[in-house]
C-alpha positions in Angstrom: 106.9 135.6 87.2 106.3 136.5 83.3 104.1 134.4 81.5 107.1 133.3 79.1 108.9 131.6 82.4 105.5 130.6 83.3 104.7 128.6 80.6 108.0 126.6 79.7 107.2 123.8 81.8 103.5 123.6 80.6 104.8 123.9 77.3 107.6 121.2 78.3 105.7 119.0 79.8 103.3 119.1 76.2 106.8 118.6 74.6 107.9 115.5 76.5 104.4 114.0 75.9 104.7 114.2 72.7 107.6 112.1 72.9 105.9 109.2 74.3 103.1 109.6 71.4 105.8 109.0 69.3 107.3 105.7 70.6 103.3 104.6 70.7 103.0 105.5 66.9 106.2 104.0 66.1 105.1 100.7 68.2 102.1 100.4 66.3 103.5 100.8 62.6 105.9 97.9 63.9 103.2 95.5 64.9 100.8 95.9 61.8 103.8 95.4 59.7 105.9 93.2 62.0 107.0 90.2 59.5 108.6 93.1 57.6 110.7 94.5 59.6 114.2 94.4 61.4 113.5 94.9 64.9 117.2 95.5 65.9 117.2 98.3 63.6 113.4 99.5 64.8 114.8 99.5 68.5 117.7 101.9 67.3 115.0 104.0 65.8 112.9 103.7 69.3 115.4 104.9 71.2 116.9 107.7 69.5 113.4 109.1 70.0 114.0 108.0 73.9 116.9 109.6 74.1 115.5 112.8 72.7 113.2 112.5 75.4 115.5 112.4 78.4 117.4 115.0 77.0 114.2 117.2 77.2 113.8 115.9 80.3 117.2 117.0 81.7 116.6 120.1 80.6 114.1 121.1 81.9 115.2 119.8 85.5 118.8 121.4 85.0 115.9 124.5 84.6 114.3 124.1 87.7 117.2 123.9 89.5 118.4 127.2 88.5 115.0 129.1 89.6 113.8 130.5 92.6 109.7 130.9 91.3 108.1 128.1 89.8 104.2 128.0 88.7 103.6 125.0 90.6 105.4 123.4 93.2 108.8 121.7 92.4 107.9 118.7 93.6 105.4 118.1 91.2 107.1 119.5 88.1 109.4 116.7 88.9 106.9 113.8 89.6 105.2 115.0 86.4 108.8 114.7 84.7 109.3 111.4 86.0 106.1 109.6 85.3 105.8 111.3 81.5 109.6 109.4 81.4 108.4 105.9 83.3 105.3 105.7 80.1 108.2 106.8 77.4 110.7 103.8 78.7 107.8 101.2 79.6 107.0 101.3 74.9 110.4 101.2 74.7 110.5 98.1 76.9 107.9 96.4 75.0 109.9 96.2 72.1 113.2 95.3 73.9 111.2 92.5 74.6 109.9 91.3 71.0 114.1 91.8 70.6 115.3 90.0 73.6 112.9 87.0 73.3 113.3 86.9 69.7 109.6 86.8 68.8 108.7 85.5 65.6 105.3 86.0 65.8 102.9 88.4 67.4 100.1 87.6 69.4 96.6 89.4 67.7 95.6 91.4 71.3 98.8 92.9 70.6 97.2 95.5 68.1 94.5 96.4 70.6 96.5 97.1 73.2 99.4 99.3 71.0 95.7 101.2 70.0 95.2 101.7 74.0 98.9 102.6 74.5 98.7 105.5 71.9 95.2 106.9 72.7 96.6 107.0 76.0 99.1 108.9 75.0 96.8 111.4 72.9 95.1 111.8 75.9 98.0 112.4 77.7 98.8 115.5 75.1 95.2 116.8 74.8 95.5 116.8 78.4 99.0 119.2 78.9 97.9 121.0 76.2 94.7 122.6 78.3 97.3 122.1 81.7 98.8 125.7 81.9 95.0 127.2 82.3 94.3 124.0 85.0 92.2 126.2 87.4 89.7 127.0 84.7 90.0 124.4 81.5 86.7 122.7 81.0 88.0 119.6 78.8 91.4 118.9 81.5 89.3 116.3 83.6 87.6 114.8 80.9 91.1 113.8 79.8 92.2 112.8 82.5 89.1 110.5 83.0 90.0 109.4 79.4 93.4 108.2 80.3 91.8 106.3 83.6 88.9 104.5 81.0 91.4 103.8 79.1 93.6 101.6 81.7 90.7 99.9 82.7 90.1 98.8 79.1 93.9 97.6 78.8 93.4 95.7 82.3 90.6 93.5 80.6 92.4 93.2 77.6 95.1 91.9 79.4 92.9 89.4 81.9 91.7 87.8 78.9 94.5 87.7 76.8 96.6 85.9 80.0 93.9 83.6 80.3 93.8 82.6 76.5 97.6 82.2 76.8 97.4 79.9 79.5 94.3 78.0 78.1 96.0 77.9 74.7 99.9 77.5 75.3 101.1 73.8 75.9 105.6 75.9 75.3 106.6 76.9 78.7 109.3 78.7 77.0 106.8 80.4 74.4 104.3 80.7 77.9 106.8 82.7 80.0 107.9 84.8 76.6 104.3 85.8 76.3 103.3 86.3 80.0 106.3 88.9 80.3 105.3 90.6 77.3 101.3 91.3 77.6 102.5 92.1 81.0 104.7 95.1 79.4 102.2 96.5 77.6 99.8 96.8 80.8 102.6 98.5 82.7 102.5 101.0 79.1 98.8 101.6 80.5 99.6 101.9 84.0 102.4 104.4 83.4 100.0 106.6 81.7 97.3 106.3 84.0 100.2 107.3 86.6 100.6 110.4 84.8 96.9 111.6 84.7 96.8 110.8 88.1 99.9 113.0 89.5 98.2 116.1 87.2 94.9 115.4 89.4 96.8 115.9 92.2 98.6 118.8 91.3 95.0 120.4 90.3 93.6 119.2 94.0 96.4 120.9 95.6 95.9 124.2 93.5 92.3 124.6 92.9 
């Protein structure tokens, strides 16, 4: 195999990462500034950058399908596709939510946790970026324990922001709203940490 055919997916996989880091960014901007802007027209804007990322994604499946020799086993290059897209549609999610539920006003643990969600995501980078030399990079575990630190942080941001919500809320409407949300943001988390895991276990199998 030449290095060039080699390296597309590890490149690609870098690529549709990137994508993801992206929507994080763009999640962020939206709630430090959220009383100024038009969500309907921010979710358009979220998921043009989605839609950029499944095309990627297609293409480089429509790629694997074509090819006899691939540098890790297809089965992975396919989980890895799949969980990079599950992190890209959970951000998007969270702001189909502040749409569909018509939120007004944010909640503050809502800036910590979109601060989680994209250093998750930089991690997530960092992490294909070193992935193509995975039998001898130094720094590709580190980020992948990164990414796992990091989920535990969101999952005690999101303990005690359910139980302020519940010790604070009298709305049930406002209550469910809220519940839903938070909970969007820790699948965010999860969906990265699902990432970092299936590289692990490509390196496991390999090493």
């Amino acid at each position: 195999m030449s290095k060039l055919k080699k390296n597309y997916y590890f490149v690609s996989f870098s690529e549709l990462a990137k994508y993801s880091l992206r929507e994080a960014e763009l999640l962020n901007e939206i709630i430090i500034d959220y009383d100024n802007r038009d969500i309907k027209e921010e979710l358009n804007n979220m998921h043009e950058i989605e839609h950029q990322a499944d095309t990627a994604n297609h293409t480089v499946i429509f790629k694997l399908i074509r090819e006899f020799i691939t540098p890790i086993e297809r089965e992975d290059i396919i989980a890895i596709c799949q969980t990079i897209d599950n992190v890209t549609d959970a951000i998007e999610d969270v702001l189909l939510c502040f749409y569909m539920y018509n939120v007004k006003k944010l909640r503050p643990e809502l800036v910590e946790f979109s601060r989680i969600v994209i250093d998750s995501c930089k991690a997530l980078v960092k992490a294909f970026d070193e992935f193509h030399d995975f039998k001898k990079s130094t720094k590709l575990r580190d980020y992948i324990v990164e990414v796992n630190n990091l989920e535990e942080k969101a999952d005690r941001l999101y303990t005690e922001a359910v139980r302020k919500l519940y010790v604070d809320t009298v709305d049930p409407i406002e209550l469910i709203i809220w519940d839903k949300v938070l909970l969007q943001f820790e699948n965010c988390c999860d969906a990265c940490e699902d990432v970092a895991d299936v590289i692990e276990s490509v390196i496991m199998k390999n090493i």
